[in-house]
Biopython code that builds the backbone (N, CA, C, O; Angstrom):
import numpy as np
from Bio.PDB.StructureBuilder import StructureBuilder

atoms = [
    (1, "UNK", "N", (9.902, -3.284, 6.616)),
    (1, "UNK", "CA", (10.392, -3.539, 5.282)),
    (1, "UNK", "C", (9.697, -4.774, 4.716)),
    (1, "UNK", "O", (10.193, -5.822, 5.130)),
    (2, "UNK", "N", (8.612, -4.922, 3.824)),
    (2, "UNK", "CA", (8.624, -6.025, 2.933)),
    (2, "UNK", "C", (9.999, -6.601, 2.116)),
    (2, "UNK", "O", (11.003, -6.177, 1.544)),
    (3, "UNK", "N", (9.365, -7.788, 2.449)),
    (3, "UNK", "CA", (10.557, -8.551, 1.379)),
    (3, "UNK", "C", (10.138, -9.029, 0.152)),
    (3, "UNK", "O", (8.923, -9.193, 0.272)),
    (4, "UNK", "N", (10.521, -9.378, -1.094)),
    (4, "UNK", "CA", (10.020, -9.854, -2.074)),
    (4, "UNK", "C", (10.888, -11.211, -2.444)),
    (4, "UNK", "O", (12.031, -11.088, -2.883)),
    (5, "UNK", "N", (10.318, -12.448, -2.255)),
    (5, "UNK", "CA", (11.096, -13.830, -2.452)),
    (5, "UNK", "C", (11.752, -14.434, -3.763)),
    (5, "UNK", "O", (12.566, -15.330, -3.987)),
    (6, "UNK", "N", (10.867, -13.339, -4.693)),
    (6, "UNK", "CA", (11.375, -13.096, -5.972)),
    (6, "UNK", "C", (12.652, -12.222, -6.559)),
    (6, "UNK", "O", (12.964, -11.975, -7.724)),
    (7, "UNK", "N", (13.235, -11.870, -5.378)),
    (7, "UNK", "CA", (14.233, -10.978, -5.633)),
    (7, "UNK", "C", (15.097, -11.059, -5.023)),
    (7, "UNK", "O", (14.985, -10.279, -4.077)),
    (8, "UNK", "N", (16.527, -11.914, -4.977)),
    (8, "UNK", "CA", (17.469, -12.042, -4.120)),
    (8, "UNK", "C", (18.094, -10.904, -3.518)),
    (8, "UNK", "O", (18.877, -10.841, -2.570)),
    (9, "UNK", "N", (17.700, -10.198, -4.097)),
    (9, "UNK", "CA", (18.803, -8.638, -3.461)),
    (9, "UNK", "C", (17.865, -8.134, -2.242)),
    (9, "UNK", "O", (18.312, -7.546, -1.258)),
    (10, "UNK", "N", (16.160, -8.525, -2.497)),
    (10, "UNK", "CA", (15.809, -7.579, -1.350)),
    (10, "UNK", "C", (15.706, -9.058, 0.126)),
    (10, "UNK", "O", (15.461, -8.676, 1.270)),
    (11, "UNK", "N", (15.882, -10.323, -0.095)),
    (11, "UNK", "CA", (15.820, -10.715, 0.709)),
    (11, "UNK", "C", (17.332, -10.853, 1.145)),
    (11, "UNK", "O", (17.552, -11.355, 2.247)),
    (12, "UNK", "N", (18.377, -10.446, 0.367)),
    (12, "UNK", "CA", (19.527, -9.941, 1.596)),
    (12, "UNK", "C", (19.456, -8.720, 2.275)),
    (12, "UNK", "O", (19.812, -8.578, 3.444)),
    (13, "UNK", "N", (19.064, -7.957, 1.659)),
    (13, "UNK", "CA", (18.644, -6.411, 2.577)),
    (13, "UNK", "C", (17.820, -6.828, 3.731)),
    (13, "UNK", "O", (18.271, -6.425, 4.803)),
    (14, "UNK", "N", (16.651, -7.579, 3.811)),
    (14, "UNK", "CA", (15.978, -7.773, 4.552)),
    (14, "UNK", "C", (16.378, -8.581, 5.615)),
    (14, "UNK", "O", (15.966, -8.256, 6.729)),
    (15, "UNK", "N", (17.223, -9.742, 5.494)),
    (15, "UNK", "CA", (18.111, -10.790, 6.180)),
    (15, "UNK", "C", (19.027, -9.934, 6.373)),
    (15, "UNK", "O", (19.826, -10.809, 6.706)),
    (16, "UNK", "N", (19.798, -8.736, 6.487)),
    (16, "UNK", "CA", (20.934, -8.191, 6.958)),
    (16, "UNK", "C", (20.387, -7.322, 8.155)),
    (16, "UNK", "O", (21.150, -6.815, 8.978)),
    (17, "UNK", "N", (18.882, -7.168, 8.202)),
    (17, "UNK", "CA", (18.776, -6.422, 9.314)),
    (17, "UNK", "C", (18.295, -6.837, 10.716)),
    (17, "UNK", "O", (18.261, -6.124, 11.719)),
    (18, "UNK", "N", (17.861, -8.369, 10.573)),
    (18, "UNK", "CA", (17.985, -9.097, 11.885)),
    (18, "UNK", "C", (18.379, -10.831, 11.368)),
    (18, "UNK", "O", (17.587, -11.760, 11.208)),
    (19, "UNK", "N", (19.422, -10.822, 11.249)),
    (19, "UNK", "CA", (19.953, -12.227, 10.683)),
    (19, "UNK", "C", (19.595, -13.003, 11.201)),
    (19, "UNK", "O", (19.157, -14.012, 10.649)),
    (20, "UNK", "N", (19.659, -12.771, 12.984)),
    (20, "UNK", "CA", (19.435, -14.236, 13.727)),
    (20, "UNK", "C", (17.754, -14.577, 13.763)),
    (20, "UNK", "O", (17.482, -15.761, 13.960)),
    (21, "UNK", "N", (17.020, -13.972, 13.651)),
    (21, "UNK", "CA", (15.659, -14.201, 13.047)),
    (21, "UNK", "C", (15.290, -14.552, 11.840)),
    (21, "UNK", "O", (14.797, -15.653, 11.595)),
    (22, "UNK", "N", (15.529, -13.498, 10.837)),
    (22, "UNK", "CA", (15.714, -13.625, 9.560)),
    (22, "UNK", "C", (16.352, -15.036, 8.934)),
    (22, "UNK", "O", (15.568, -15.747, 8.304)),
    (23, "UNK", "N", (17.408, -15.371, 9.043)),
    (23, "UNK", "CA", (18.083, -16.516, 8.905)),
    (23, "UNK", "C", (17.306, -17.651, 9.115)),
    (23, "UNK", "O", (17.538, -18.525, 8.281)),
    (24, "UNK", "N", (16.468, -17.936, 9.941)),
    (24, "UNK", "CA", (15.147, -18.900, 10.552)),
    (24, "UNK", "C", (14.293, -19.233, 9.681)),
    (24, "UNK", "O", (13.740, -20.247, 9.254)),
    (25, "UNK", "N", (14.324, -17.793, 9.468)),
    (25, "UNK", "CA", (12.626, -17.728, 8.680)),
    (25, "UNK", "C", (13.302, -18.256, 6.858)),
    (25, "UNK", "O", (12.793, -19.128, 6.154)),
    (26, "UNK", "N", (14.066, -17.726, 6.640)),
    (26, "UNK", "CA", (14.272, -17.561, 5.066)),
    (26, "UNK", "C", (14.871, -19.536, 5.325)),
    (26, "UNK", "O", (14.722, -20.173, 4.282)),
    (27, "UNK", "N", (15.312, -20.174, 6.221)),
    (27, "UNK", "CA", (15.277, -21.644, 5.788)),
    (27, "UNK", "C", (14.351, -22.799, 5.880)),
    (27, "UNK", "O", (14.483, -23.971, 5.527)),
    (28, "UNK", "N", (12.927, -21.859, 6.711)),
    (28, "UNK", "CA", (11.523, -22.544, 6.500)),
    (28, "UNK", "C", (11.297, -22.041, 5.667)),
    (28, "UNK", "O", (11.159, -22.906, 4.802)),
    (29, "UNK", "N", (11.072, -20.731, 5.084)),
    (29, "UNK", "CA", (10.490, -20.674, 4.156)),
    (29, "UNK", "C", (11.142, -21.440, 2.767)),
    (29, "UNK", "O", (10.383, -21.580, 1.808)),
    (30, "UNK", "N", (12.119, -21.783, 2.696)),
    (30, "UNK", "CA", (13.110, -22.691, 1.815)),
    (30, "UNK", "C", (12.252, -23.986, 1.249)),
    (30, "UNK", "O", (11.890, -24.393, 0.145)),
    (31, "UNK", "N", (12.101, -24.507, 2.979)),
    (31, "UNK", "CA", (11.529, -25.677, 2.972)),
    (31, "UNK", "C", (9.967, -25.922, 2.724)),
    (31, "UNK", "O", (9.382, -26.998, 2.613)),
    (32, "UNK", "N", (9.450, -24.601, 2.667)),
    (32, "UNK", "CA", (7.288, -24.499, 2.984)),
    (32, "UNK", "C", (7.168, -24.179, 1.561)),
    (32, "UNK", "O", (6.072, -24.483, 1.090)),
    (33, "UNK", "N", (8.013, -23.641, 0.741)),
    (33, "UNK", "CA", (7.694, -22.531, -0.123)),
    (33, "UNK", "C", (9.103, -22.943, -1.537)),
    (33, "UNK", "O", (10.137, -22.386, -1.902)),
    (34, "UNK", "N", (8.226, -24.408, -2.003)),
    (34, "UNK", "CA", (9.301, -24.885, -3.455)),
    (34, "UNK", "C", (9.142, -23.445, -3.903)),
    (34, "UNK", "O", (10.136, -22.798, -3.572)),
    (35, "UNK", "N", (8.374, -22.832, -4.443)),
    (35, "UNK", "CA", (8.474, -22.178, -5.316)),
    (35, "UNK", "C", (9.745, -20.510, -5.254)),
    (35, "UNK", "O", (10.121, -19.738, -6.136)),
    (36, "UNK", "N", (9.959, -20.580, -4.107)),
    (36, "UNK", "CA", (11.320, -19.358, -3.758)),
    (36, "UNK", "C", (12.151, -20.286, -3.475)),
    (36, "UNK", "O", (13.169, -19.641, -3.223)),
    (37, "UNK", "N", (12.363, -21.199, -3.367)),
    (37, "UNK", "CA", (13.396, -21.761, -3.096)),
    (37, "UNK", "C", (15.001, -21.436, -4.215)),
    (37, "UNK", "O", (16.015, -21.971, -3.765)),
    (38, "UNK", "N", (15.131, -20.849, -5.183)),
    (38, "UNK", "CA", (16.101, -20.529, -6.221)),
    (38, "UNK", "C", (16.311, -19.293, -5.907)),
    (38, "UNK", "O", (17.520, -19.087, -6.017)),
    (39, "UNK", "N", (15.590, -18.072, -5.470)),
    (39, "UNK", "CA", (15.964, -17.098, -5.073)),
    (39, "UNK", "C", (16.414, -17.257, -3.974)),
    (39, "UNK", "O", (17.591, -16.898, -3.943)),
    (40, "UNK", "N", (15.919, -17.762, -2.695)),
    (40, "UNK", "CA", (16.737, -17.791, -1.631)),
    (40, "UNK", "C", (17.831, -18.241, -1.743)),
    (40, "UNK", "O", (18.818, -17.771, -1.178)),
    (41, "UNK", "N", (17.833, -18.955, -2.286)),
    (41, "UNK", "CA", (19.475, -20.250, -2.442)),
    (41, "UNK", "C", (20.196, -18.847, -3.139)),
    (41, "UNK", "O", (21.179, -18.432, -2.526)),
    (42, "UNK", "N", (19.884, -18.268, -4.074)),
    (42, "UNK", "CA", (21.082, -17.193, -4.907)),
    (42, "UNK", "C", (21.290, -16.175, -3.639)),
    (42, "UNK", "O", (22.403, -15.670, -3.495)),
    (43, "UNK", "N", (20.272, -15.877, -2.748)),
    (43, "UNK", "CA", (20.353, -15.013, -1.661)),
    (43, "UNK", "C", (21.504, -15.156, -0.962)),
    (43, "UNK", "O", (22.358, -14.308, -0.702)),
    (44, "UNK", "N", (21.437, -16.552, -0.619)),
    (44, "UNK", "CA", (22.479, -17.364, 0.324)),
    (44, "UNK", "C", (23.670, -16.928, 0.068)),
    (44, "UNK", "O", (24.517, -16.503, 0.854)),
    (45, "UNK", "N", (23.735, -17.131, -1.851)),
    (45, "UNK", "CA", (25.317, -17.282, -2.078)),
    (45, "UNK", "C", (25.554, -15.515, -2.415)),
    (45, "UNK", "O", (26.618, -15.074, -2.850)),
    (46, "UNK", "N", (24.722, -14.929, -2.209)),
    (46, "UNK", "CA", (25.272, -13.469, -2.055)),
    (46, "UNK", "C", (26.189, -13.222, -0.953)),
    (46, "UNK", "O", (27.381, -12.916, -0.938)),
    (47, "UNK", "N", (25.400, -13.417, -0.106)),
    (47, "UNK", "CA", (25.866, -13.487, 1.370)),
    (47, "UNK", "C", (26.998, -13.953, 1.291)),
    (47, "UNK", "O", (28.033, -13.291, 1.228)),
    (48, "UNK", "N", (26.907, -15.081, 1.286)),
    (48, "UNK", "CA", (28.375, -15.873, 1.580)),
    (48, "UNK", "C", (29.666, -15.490, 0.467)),
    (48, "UNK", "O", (30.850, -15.746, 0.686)),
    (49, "UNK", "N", (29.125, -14.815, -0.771)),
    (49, "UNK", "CA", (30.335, -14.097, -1.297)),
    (49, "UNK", "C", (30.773, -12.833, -0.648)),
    (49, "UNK", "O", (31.941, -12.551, -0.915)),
    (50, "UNK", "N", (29.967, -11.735, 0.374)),
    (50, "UNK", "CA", (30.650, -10.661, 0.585)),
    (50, "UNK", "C", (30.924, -10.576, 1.962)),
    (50, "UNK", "O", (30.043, -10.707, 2.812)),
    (51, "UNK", "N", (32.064, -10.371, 2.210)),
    (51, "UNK", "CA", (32.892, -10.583, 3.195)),
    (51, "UNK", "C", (32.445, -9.288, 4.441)),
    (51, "UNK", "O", (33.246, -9.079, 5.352)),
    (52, "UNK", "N", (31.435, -8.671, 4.387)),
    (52, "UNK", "CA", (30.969, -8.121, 5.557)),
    (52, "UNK", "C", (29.568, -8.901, 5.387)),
    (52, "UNK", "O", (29.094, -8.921, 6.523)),
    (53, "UNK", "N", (29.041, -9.288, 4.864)),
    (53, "UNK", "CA", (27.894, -10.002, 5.038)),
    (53, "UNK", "C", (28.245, -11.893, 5.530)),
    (53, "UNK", "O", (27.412, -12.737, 5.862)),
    (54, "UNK", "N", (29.125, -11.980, 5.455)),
    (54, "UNK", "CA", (29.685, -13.552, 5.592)),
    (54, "UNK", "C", (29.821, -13.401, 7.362)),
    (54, "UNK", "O", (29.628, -14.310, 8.170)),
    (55, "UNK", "N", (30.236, -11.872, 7.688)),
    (55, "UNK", "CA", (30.836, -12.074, 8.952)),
    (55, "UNK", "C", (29.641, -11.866, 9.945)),
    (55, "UNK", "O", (29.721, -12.079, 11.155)),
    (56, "UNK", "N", (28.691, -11.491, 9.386)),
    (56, "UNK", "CA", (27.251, -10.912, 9.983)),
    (56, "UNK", "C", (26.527, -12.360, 10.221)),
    (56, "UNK", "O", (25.900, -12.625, 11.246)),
    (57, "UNK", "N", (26.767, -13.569, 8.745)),
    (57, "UNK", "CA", (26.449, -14.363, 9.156)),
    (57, "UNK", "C", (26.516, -15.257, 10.477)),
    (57, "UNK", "O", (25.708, -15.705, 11.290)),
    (58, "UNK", "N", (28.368, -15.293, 10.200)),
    (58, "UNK", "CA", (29.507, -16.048, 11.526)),
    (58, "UNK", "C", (28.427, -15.928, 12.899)),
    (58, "UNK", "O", (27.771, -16.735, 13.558)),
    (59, "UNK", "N", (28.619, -14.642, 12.916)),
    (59, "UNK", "CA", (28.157, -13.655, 14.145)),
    (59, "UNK", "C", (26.437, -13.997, 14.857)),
    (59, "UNK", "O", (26.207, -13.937, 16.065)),
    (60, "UNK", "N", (25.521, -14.303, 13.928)),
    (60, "UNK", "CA", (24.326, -14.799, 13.834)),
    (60, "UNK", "C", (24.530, -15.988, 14.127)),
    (60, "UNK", "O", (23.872, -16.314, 15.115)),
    (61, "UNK", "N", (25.289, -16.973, 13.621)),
    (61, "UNK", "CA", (25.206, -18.050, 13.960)),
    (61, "UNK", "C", (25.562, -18.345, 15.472)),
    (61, "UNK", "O", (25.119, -19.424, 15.865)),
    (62, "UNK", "N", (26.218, -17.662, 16.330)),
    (62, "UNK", "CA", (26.858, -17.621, 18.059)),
    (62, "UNK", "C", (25.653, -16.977, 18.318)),
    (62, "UNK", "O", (25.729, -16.790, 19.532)),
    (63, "UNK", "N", (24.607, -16.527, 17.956)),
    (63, "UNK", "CA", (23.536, -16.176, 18.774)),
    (63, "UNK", "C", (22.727, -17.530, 19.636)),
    (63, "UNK", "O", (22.744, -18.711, 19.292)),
    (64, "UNK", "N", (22.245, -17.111, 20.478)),
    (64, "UNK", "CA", (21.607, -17.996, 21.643)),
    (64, "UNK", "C", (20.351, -19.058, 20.973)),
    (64, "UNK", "O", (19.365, -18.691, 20.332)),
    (65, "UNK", "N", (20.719, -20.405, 21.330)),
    (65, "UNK", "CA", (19.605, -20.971, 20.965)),
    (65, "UNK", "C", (18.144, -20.655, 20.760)),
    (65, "UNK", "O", (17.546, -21.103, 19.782)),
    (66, "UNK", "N", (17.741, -20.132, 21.379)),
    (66, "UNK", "CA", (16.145, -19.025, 21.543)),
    (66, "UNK", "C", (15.742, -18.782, 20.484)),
    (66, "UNK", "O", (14.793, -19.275, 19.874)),
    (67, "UNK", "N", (16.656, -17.770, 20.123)),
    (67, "UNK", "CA", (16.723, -17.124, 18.659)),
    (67, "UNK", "C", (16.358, -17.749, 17.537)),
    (67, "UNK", "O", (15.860, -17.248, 16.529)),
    (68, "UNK", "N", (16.708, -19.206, 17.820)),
    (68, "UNK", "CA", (16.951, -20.118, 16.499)),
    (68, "UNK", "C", (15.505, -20.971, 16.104)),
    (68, "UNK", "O", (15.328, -21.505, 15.009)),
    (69, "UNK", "N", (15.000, -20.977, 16.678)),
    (69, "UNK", "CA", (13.819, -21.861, 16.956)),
    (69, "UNK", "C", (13.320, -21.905, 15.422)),
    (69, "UNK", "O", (13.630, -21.040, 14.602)),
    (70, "UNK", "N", (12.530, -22.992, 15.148)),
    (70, "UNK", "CA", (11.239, -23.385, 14.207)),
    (70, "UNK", "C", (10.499, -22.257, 13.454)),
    (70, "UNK", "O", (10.594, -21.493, 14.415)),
    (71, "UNK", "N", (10.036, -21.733, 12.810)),
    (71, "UNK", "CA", (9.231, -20.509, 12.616)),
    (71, "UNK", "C", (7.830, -21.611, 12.969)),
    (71, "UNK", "O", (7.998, -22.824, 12.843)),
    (72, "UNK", "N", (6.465, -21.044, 13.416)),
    (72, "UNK", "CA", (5.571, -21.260, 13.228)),
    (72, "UNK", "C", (5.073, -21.451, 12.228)),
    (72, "UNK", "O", (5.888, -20.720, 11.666)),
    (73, "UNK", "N", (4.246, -21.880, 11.160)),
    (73, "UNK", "CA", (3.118, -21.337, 10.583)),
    (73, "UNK", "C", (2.479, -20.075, 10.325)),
    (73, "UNK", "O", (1.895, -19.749, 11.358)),
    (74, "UNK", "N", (2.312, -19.172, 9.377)),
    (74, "UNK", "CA", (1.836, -17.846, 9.199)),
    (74, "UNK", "C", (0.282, -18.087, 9.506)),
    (74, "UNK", "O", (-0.122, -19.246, 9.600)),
    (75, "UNK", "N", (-0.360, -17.294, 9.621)),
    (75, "UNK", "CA", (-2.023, -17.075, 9.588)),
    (75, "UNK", "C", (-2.410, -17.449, 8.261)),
    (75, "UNK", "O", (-3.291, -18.275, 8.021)),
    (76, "UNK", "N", (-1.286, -16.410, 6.817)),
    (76, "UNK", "CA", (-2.487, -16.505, 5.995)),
    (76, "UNK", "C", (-1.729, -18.120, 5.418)),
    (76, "UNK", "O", (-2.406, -18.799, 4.646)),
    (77, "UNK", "N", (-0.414, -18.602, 5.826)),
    (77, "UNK", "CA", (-0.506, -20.259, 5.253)),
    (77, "UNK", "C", (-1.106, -20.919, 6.287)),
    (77, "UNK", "O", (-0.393, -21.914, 6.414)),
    (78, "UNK", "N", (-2.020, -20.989, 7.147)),
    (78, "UNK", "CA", (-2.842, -21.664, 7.668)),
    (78, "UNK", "C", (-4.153, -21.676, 7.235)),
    (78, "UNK", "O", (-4.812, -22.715, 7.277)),
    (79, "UNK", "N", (-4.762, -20.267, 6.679)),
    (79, "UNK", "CA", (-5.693, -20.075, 6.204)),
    (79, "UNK", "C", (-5.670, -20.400, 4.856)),
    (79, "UNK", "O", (-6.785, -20.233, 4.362)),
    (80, "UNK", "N", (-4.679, -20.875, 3.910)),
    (80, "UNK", "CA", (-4.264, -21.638, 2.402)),
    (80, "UNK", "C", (-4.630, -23.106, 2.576)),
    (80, "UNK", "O", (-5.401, -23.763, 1.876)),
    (81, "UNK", "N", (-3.998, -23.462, 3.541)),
    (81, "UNK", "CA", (-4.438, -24.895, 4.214)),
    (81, "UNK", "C", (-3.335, -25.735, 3.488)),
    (81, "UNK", "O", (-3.313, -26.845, 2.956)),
    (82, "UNK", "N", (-2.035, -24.289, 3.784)),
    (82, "UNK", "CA", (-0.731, -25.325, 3.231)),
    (82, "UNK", "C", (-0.343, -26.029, 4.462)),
    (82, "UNK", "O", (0.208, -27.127, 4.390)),
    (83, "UNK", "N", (-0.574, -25.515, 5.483)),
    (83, "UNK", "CA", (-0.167, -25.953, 7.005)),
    (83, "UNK", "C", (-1.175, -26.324, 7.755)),
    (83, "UNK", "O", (-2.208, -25.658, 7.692)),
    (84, "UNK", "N", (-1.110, -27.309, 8.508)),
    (84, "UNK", "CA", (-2.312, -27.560, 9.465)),
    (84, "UNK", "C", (-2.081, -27.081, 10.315)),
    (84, "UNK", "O", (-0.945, -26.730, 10.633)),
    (85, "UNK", "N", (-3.575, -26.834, 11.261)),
    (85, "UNK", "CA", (-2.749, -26.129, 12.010)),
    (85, "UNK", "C", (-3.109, -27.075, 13.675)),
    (85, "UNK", "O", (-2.530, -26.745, 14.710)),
]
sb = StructureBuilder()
sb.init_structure("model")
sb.init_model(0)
sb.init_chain("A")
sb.init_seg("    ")
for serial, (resi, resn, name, xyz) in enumerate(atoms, 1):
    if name == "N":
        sb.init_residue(resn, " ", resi, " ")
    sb.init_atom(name, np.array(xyz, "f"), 0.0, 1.0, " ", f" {name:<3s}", serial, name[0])
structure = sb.get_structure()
């Protein structure tokens, strides 16, 4: 599934189908990427308004440290030379 960062609805579709990964990635990318940062944030508060998606969160969050880690750096933001690498 592509996601589009421009579109809060598809990055909850996309974050509902592996949260405890997903969840990682969508709060570096928060932090790498000013420019989605307003869609993710409306993403967020989707989530946290619907009460089977709130509990998916809960649930993600008791996942195993592992899971949670740093995202890397992508290839092509290394090759932008937004990231060093």
């Amino acid at each position: 599934m592509l996601v589009d960062l421009n579109d809060a609805s598809t990055i909850v579709t996309w974050w509902a189908i592996y949260p405890e990964r997903n969840g990682a990635l969508l709060s570096d990318w928060a932090r790498r990427r000013p420019e989605h940062r307003a869609e993710i944030a409306r993403a967020r508060r989707l989530i946290d308004a619907d009460p089977e998606r709130r509990a998916l969160l809960e649930s993600s969050r008791q996942a195993p440290a592992a899971t949670q880690q740093e995202v890397p750096p992508s290839h092509d933001e290394q090759l932008a030379g937004e990231i060093e690498h």
